[in-house]
C-alpha positions in Angstrom: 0.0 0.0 0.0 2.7 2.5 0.7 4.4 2.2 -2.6 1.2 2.5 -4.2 1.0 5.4 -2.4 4.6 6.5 -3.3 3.6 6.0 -6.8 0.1 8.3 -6.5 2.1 10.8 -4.9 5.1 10.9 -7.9 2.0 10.9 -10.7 0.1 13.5 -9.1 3.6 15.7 -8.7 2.9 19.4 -10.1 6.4 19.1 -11.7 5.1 15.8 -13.9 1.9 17.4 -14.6 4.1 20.7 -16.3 6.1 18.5 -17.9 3.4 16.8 -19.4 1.6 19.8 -20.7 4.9 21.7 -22.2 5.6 18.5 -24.4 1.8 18.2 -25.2 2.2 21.6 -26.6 5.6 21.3 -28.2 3.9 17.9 -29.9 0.9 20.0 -31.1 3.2 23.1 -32.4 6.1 20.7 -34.5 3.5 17.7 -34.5 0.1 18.4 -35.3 -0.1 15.7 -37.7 0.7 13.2 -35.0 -1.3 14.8 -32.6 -4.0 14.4 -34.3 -4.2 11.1 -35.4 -3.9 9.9 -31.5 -6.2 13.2 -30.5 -8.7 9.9 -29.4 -6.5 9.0 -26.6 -6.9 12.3 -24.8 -10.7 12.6 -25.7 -11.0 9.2 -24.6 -9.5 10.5 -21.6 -11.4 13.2 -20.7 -14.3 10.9 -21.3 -13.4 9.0 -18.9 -13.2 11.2 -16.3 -16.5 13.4 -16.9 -17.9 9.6 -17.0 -16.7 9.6 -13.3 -17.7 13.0 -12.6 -21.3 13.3 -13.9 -22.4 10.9 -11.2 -20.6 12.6 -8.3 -21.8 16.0 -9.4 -25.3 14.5 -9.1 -25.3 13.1 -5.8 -22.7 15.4 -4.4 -25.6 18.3 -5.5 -28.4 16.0 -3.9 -26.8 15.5 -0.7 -25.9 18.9 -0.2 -29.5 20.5 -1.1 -30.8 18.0 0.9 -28.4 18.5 4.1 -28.5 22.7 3.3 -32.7 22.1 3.7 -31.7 20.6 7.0 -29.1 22.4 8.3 -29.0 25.3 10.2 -26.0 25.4 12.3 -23.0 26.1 9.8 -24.2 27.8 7.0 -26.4 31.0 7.0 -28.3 31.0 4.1 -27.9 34.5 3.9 -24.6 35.2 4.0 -24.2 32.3 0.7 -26.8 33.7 -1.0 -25.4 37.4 -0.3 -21.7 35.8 -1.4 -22.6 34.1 -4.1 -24.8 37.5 -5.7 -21.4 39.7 -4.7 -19.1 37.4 -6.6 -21.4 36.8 -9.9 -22.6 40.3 -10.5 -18.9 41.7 -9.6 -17.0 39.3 -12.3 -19.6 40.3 -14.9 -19.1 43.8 -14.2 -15.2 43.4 -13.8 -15.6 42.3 -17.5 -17.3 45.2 -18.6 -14.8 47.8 -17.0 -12.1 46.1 -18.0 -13.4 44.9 -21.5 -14.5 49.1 -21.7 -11.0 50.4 -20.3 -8.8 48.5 -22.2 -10.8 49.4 -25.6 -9.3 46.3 -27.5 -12.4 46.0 -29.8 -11.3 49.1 -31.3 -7.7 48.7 -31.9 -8.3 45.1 -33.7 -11.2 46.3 -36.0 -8.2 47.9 -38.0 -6.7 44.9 -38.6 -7.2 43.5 -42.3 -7.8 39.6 -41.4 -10.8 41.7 -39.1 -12.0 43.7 -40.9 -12.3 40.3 -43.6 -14.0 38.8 -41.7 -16.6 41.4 -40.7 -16.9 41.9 -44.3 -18.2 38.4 -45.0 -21.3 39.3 -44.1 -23.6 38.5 -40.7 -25.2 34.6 -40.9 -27.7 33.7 -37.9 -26.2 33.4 -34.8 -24.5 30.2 -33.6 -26.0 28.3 -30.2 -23.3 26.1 -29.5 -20.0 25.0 -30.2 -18.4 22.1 -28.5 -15.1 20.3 -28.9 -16.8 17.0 -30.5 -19.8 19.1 -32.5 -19.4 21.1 -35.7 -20.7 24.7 -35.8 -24.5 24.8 -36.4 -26.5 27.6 -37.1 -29.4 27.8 -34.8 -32.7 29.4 -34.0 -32.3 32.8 -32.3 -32.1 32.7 -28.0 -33.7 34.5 -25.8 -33.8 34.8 -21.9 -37.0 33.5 -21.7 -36.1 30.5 -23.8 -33.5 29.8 -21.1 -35.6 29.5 -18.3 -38.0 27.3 -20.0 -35.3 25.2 -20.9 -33.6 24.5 -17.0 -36.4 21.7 -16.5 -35.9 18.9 -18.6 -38.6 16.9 -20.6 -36.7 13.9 -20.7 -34.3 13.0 -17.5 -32.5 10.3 -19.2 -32.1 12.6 -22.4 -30.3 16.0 -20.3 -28.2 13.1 -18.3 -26.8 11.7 -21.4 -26.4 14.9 -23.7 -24.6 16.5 -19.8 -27.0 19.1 -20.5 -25.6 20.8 -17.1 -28.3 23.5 -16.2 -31.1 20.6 -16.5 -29.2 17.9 -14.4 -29.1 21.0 -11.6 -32.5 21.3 -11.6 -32.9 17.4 -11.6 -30.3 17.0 -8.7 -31.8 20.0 -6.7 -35.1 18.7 -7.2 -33.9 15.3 -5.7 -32.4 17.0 -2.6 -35.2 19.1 -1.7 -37.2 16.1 -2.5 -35.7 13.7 0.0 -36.0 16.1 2.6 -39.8 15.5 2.4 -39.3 11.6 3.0 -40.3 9.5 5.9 -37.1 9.2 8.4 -36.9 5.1 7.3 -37.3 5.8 3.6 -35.2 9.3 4.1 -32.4 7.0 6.2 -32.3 4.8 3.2 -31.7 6.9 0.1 -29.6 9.6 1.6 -27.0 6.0 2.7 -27.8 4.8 -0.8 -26.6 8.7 -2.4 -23.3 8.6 -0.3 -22.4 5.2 -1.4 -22.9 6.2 -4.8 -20.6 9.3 -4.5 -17.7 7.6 -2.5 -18.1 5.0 -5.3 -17.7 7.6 -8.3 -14.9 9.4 -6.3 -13.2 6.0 -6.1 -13.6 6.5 -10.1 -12.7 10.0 -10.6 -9.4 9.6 -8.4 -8.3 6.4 -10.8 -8.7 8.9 -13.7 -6.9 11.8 -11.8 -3.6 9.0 -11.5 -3.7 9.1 -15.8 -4.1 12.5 -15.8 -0.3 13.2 -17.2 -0.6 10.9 -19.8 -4.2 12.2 -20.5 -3.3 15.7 -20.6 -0.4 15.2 -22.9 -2.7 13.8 -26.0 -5.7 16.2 -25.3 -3.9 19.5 -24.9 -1.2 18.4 -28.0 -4.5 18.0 -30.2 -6.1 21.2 -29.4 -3.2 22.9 -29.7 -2.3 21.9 -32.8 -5.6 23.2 -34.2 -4.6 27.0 -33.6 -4.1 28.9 -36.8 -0.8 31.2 -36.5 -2.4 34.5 -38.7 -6.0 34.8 -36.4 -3.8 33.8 -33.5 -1.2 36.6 -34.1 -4.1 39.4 -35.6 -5.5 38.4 -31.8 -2.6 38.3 -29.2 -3.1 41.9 -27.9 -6.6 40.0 -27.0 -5.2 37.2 -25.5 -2.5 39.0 -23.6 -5.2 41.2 -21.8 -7.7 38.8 -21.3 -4.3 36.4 -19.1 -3.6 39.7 -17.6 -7.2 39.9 -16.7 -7.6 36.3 -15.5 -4.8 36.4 -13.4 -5.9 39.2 -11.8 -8.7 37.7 -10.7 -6.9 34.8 -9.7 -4.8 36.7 -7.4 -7.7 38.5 -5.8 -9.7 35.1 -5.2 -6.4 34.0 -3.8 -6.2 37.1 -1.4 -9.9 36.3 -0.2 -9.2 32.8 0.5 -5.6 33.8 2.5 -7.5 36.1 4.5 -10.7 34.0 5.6 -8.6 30.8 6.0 -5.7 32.7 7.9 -3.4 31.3 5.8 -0.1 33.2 4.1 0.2 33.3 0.8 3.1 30.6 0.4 1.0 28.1 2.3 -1.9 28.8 0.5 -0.4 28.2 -3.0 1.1 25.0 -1.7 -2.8 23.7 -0.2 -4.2 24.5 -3.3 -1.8 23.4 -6.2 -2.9 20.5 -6.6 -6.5 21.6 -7.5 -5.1 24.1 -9.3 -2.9 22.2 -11.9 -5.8 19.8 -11.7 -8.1 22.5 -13.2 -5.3 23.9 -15.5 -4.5 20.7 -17.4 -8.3 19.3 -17.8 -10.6 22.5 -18.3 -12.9 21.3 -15.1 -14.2 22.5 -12.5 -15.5 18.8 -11.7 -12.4 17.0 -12.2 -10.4 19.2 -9.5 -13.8 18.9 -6.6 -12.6 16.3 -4.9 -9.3 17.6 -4.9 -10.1 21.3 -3.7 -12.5 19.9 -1.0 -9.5 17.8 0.6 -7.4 20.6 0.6 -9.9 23.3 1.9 -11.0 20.6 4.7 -7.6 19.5 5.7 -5.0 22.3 4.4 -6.7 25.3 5.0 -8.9 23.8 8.1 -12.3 25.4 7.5 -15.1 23.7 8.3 -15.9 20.4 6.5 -20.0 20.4 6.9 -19.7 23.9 5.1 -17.4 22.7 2.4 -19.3 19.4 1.9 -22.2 21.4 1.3 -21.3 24.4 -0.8 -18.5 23.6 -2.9 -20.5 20.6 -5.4 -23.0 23.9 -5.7 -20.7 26.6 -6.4 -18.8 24.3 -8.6 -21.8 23.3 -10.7 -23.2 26.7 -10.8 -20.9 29.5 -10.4 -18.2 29.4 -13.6 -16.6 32.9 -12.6 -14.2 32.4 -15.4 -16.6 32.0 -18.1 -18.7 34.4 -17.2 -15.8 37.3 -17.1 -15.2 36.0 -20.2 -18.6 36.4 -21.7 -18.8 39.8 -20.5 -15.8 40.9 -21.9 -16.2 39.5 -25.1 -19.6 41.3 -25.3 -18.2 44.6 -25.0 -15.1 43.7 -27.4 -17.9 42.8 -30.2 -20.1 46.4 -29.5 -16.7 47.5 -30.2 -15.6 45.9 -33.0 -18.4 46.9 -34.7 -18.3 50.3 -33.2 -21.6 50.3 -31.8 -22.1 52.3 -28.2 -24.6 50.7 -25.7 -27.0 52.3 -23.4 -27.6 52.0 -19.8 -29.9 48.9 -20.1 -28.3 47.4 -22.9 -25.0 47.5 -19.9 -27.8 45.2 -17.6 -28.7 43.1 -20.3 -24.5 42.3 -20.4 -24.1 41.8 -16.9 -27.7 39.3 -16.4 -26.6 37.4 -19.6 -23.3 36.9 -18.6 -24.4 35.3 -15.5 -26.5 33.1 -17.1 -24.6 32.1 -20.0 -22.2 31.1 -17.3 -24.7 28.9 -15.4 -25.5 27.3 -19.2 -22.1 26.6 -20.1 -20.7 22.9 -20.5 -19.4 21.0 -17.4 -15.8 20.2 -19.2 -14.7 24.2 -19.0 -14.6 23.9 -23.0 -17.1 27.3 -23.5 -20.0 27.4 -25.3 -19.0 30.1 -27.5 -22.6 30.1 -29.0 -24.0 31.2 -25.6 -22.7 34.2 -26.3 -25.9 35.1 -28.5 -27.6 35.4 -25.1 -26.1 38.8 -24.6 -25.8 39.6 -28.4 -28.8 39.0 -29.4 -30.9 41.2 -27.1 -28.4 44.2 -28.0 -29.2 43.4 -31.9 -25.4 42.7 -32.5 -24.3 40.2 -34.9 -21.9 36.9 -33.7 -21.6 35.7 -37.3 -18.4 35.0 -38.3 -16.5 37.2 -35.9 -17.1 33.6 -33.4 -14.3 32.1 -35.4 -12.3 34.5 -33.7 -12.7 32.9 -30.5 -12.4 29.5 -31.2 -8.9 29.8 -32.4 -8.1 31.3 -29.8 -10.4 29.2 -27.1 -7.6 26.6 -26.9 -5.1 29.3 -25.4 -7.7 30.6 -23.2 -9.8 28.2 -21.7 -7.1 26.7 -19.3 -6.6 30.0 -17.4 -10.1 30.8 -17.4 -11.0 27.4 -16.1 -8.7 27.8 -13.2 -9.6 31.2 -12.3 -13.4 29.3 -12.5 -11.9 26.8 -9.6 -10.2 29.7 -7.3 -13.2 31.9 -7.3 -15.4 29.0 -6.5 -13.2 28.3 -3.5 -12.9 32.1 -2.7 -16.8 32.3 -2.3 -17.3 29.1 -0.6 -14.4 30.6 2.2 -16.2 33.6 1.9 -19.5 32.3 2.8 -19.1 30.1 5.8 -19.3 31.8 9.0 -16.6 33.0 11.0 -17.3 30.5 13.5 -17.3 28.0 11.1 -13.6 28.4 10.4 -10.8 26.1 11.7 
């Protein structure tokens, strides 16, 4: 058991995930050929893992809406619910300012492979873009369309498309609903729920002991996908929008240091494995059972609070994404030179938030979503999307780990003092 354990600790070494990920992209710069044709291994992969994950996200959500229903001594429902509107409405507005300060849209309108592309002309807007579909033009969305859309018609239909807003509302329905039971039948199921997710956590930490190798084929095929001319006619963009991220980063970081009394050294070293956990795989999911260890026994806080918020604010909150959204938004009023009123600034901020909640489960964005906030503010997505998903490949690791910090920042943020230690 100890070597085994020696052998978990060495795969699970930061150092072995970095190097991993710097020759996965040195493969996918000088090989994309190659990294292409074995592209299925890391797909594979990452399959693997969500296959682990989807199950655990469900019960973990179940159990803690059921427990939260219940429980009255470590979480005030107020201070989450005030945390949780502080952190989403302040990351969709820190896009906005920054996005508006920064101007970028602007500048890059100048550029000739730009301005080609705005000159292609304006086809309907795109819903949804994954890393296994092709780009498919859609129906136009609206807000109302979202809402009627978070309760499935078909449970077995969200659960196998990971249609993530739907399996939510199925797993918060199940919570509240087991609440409700007799104690016999309630005693039952909730022992039947956390057998299930200490079963699927068994799973998820067998995929986390691959995830070198896994990284290394999945981040060498979607680098090797990056075009060099949009990449280069964008790199202002994706310098700011890092600069940006890790920003935020460092301010979730701060929250966390100073709720959990930890310094900042110690804190980095709780959290890095988490961290590289939601660097390498673009998920939130993947690095939960990780970042709960770590808040529970590295940073000491409270482990009914953490049990019971972080599946939530994992599952929910995608800071990352919706920054992202926001400040994309702004970029396209810009690129098209269009100024924006004082509700068309609301409609930014509320669609951000919600194309975040929609968003896909791996940390791969949704670029489509995006026509949430455009559509509303009449301006057109059209080709100017392809823009982004060069790009997304550079992008999405950063954002995804700022997604996993901020989720632990509000989680620390929202447990009571009392609760700490």
């Amino acid at each position: 058991m100890s070597a085994f354990n020696g052998i978990s600790k060495l795969i699970k070494s930061p150092f072995l995930i970095i190097i991993s990920a710097t020759l996965s992209i040195y493969f996918g710069i000088y090989f994309p050929d190659l990294s292409k044709k074995f592209s299925y291994i890391g797909h594979f992969y990452i399959d693997f893992l969500q296959f682990g994950i989807l199950p655990l996200v469900i019960t973990s959500i179940s159990l803690s809406v059921y427990q939260l229903v219940l429980s009255k001594k470590h979480i005030s429902m107020k201070r989450v619910m005030c945390g949780y509107l502080i952190f989403l409405i302040g990351t969709s507005v820190l896009g906005i300012l920054l996005s508006s300060y920064w101007s970028l849209g602007s500048d890059i309108s100048a550029k000739p492979e730009i301005q080609h592309l705005i000159e292609q002309g304006n086809f309907s807007n795109i819903l949804m873009v994954s890393k296994n579909e092709p780009i498919i033009k859609q129906t136009k969305v609206s807000l109302g369309n979202f809402f009627l859309n978070v309760i499935p018609s078909n449970v077995f239909e969200a659960l196998s498309k990971g249609s993530i807003i739907q399996i939510l509302a199925i797993s918060f329905l199940v919570g509240i609903a087991a609440s409700f039971m007799n104690l016999n039948d309630k005693s039952l199921f909730i022992s039947f729920l956390e057998i299930f997710n200490h079963l699927f956590k068994i799973i998820v930490n067998w995929a986390i002991l691959l995830l070198p190798f896994g990284i290394f084929f999945f981040l060498a095929d979607r680098v090797s996908s990056l075009t060099v001319s949009t990449i280069l006619s964008m790199t202002q963009f994706v310098v700011i929008i890092f600069i940006s991220l890790l920003f935020l980063i460092i301010v979730g970081l701060a929250i966390i240091g100073k709720k959990s009394k930890t310094s900042y050294i110690s804190l980095i070293k709780t959290l890095k494995e988490p961290m590289l956990i939601a660097l390498t795989t673009g998920s939130g999911f993947a690095s939960m059972p990780s970042l709960m260890s770590s808040m529970i026994d590295g940073l000491k806080l409270n482990e009914t609070s953490v049990t019971l918020l972080t599946p939530i604010t994992i599952a929910t909150c995608r800071f990352g994404n919706i920054f992202y959204y926001s400040f994309v938004a702004i970029f396209i009023a810009q690129l098209y030179n269009t100024p924006l009123i004082a509700n068309e600034w609301l409609v930014i901020v509320i669609g951000a938030i919600l194309a975040g909640l929609a968003a896909t489960s791996t940390g791969i964005v949704n670029l489509g979503l995006l026509a949430m906030i455009m559509d509303p503010l009449g301006l057109p997505l059209g080709v100017v999307i392809i823009l982004f998903i060069a790009i997304d490949p550079l992008i999405d690791p950063l954002r995804s780990l700022c997604t996993m910090v901020l989720d632990c920042a509000v989680v620390t943020f929202s447990i009571k003092p009392n609760s700490d230690g």
